[in-house]
LOLO-453092 format. One record per residue (C-alpha): x, z, y; chain; residue in three letters. Coordinates in steps of 0.05 Angstrom, whole numbers. Layout:
{xx=X	zz=Z	yy=Y	cadena=A	residuo=ALA}
...
***
This chain:
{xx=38	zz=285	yy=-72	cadena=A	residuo=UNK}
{xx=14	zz=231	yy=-28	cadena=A	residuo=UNK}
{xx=69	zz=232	yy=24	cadena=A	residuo=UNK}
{xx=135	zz=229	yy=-38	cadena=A	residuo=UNK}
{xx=92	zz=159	yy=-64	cadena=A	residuo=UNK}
{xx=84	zz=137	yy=8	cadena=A	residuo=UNK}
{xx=166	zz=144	yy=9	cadena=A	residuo=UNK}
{xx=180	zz=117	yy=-59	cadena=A	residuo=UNK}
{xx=134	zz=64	yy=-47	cadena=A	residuo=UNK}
{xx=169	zz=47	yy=28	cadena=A	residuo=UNK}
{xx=232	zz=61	yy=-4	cadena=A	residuo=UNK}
{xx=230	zz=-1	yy=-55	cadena=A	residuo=UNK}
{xx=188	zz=-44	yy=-14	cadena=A	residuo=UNK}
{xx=238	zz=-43	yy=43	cadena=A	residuo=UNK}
{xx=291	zz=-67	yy=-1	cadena=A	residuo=UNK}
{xx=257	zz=-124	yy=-28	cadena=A	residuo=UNK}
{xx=287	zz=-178	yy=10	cadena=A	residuo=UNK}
{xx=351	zz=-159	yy=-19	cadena=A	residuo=UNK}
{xx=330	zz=-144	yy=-93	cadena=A	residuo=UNK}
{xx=362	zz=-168	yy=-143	cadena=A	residuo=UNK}
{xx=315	zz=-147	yy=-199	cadena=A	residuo=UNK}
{xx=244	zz=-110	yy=-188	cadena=A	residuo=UNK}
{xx=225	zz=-79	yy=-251	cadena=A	residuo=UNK}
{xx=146	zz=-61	yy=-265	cadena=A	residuo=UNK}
{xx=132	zz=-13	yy=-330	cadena=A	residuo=UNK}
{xx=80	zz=19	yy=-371	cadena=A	residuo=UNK}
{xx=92	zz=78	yy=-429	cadena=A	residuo=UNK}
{xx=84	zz=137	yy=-457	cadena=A	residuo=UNK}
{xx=112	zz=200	yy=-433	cadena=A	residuo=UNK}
{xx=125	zz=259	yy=-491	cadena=A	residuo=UNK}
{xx=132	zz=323	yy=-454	cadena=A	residuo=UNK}
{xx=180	zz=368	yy=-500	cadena=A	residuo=UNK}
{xx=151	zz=428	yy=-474	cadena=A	residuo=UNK}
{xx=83	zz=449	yy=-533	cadena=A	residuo=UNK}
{xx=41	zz=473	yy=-482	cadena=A	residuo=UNK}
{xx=60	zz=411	yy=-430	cadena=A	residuo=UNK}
{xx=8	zz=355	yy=-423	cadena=A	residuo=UNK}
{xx=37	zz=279	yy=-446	cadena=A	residuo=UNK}
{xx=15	zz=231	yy=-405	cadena=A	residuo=UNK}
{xx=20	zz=159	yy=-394	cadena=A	residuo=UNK}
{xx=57	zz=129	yy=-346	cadena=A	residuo=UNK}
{xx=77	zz=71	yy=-287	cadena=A	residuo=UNK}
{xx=146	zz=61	yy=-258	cadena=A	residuo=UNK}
{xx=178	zz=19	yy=-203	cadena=A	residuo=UNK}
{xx=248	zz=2	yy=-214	cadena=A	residuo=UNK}
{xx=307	zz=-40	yy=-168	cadena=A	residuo=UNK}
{xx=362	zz=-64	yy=-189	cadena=A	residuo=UNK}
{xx=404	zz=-88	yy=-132	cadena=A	residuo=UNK}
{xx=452	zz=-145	yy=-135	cadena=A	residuo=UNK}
{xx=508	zz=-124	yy=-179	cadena=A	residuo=UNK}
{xx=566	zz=-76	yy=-148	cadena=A	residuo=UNK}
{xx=623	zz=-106	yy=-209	cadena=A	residuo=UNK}
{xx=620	zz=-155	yy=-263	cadena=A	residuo=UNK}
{xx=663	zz=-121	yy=-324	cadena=A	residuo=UNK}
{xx=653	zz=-187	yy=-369	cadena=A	residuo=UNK}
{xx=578	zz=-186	yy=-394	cadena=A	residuo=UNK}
{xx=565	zz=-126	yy=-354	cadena=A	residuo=UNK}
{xx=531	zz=-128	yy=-292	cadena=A	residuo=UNK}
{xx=542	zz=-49	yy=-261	cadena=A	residuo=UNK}
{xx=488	zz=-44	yy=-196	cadena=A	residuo=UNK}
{xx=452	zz=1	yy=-160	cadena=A	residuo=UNK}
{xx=379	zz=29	yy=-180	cadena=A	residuo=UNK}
{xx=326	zz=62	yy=-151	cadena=A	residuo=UNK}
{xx=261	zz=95	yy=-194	cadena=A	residuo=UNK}
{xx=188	zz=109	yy=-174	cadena=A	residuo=UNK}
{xx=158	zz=144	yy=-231	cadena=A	residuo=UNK}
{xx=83	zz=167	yy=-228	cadena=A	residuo=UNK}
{xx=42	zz=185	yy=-291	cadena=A	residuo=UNK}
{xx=-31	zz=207	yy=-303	cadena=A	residuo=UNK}
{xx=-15	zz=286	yy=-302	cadena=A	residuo=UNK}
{xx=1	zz=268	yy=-224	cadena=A	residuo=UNK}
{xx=78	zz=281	yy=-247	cadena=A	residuo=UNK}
{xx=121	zz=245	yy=-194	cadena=A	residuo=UNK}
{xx=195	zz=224	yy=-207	cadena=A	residuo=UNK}
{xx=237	zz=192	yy=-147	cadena=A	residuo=UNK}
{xx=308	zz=181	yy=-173	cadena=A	residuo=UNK}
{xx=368	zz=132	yy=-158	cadena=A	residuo=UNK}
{xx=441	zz=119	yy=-187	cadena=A	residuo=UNK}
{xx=479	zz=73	yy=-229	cadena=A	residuo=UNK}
{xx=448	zz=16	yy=-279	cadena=A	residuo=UNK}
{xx=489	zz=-27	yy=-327	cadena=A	residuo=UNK}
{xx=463	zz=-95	yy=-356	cadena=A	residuo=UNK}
{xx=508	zz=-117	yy=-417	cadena=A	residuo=UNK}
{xx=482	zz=-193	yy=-429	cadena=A	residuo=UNK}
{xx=503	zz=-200	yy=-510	cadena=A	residuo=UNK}
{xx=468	zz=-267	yy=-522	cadena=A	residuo=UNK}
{xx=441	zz=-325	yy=-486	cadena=A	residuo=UNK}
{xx=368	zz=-292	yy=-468	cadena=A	residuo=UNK}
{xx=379	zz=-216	yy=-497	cadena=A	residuo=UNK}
{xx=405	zz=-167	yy=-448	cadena=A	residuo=UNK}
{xx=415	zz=-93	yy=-464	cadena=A	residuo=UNK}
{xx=405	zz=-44	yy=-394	cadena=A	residuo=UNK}
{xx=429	zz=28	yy=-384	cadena=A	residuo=UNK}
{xx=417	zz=73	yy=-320	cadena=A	residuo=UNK}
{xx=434	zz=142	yy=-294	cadena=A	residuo=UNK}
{xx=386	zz=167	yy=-234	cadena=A	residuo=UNK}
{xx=390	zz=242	yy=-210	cadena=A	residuo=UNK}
{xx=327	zz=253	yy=-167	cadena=A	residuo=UNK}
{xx=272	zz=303	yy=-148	cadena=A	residuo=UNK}
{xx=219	zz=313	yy=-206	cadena=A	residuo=UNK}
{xx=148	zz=342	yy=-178	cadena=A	residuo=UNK}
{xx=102	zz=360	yy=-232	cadena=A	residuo=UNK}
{xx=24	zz=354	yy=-218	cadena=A	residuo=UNK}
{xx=12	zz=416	yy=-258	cadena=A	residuo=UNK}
{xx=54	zz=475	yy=-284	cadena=A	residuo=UNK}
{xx=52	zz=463	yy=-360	cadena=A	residuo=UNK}
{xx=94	zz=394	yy=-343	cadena=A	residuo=UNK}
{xx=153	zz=436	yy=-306	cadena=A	residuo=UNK}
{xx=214	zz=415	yy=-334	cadena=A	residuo=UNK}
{xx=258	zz=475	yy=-303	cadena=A	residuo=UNK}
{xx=277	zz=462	yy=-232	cadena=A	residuo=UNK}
{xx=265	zz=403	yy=-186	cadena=A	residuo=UNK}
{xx=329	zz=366	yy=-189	cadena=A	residuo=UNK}
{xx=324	zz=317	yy=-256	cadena=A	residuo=UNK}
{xx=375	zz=267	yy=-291	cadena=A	residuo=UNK}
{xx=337	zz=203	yy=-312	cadena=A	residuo=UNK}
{xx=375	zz=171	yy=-367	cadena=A	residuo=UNK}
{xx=354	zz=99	yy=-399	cadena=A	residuo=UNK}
{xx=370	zz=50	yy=-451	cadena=A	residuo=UNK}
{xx=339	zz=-7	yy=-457	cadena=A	residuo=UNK}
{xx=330	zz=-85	yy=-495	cadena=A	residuo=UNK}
{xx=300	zz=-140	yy=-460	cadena=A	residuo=UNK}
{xx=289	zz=-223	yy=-471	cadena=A	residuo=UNK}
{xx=306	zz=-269	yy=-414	cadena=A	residuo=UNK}
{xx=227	zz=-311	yy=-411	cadena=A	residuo=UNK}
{xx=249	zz=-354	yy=-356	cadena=A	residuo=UNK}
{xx=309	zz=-346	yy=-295	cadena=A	residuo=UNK}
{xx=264	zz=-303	yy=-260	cadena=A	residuo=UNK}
{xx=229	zz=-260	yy=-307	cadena=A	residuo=UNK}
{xx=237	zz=-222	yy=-365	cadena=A	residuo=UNK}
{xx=198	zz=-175	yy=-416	cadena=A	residuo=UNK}
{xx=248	zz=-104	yy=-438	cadena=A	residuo=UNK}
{xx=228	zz=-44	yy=-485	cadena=A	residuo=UNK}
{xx=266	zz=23	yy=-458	cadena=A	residuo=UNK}
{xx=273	zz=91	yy=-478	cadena=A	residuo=UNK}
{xx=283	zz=145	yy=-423	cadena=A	residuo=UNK}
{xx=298	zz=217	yy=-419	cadena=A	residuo=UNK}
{xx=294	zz=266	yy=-358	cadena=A	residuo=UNK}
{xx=325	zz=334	yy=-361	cadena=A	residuo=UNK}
{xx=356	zz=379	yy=-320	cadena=A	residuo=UNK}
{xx=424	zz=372	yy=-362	cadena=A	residuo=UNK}
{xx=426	zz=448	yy=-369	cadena=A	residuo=UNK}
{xx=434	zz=469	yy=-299	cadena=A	residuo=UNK}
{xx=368	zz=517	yy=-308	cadena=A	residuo=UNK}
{xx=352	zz=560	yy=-369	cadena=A	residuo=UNK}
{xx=294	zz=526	yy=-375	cadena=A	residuo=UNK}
{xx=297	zz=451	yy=-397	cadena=A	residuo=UNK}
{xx=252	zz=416	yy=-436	cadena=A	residuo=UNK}
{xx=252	zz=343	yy=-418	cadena=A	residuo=UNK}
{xx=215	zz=283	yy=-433	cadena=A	residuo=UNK}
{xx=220	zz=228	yy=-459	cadena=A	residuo=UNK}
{xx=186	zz=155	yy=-442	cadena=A	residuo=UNK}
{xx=176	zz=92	yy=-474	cadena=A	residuo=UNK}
{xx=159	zz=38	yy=-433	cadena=A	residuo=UNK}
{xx=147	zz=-33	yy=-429	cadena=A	residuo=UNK}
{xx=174	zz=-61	yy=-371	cadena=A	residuo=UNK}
{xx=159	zz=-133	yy=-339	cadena=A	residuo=UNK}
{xx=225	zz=-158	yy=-300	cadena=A	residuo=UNK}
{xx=230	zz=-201	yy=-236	cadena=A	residuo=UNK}
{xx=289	zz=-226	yy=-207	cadena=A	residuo=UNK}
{xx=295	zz=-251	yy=-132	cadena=A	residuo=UNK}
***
C-alpha cells in the first residue's frame, strides 16, 4: 500500500508546476457490495491546462489519488470536461480507468482494473479557488462477473495555478 501512495503522491506533485487545477476532496464512499465496509474518503485530483475549448467547455487531462479509511486505494487518469453555464457556476465531468487496490476483501469490486466516472457542480469563490459537490462511481463496467461498485460523494476544495 505504501509504495502505490508514494507514486500517486509523486505522480501529482511532479506535475504541479504545470497544473491547471489541483482539486482536494472529502466524502463518503457507499460500497454496493452488503457485506463490503463504506468508508470515508480523501482524493487528489489534476486537472491540467485544457487540451480544446468546445464553447463553455474546457476538455483536459486528469489524474486521481483516491485513499479511504478501509485502506482502499484508487490511482486513475483520463479525460475531464468543465462546462462553465454561468458567470461563477461550473458543472465538471471525468472518465479515469485505473488500478483499484482494496485494503480488505469485503471492498473487492471484481478485478483490479476500475472506470472512475464523475459529475460534478461547483461555485467559482475567487479566480483561484473554488468549492464543487460531485458524485462518483467506480466499476469495472462489466468486464468481470463480479461488479459491484461504489459510489462517492465528495466535497471538493479547488485551486487553480
Amino acid at each position: 500500500m505504501k509504495p502505490l501512495i508514494t507514486l500517486g503522491a509523486a505522480l501529482l506533485l511532479s506535475t504541479q508546476l504545470s497544473a491547471q487545477e489541483l482539486i482536494l476532496g472529502l466524502g463518503y464512499a457507499d460500497y454496493s457490495e452488503g457485506s463490503a465496509l463504506d468508508a470515508q474518503t480523501l482524493e487528489l485530483e489534476y486537472i491540467s491546462a485544457p487540451l480544446r475549448h468546445y464553447g463553455n467547455l474546457a476538455v483536459s487531462f486528469g489524474a486521481v489519488a483516491s485513499f479511504d479509511s478501509e485502506d482502499n486505494a484508487f490511482l486513475g487518469a483520463g479525460l475531464a470536461g468543465t462546462y462553465d453555464f454561468a458567470p461563477r457556476w461550473f458543472a465538471q465531468a471525468s472518465l479515469m480507468p485505473g488500478v483499484f487496490v482494496e485494503g480488505t476483501a469485503r471492498n473487492e469490486l471484481g478485478q483490479s482494473l476500475e472506470f472512475r466516472s464523475l459529475l460534478g457542480v461547483g461555485y467559482r469563490l475567487t479566480d483561484t479557488s473554488a468549492l464543487s459537490l460531485a458524485i462518483s462511481h467506480k466499476s469495472n463496467a462489466g468486464l468481470s462477473s463480479h461488479n459491484p461498485g461504489v459510489n462517492t460523494l465528495t466535497l471538493r476544495y479547488h485551486h487553480k495555478f
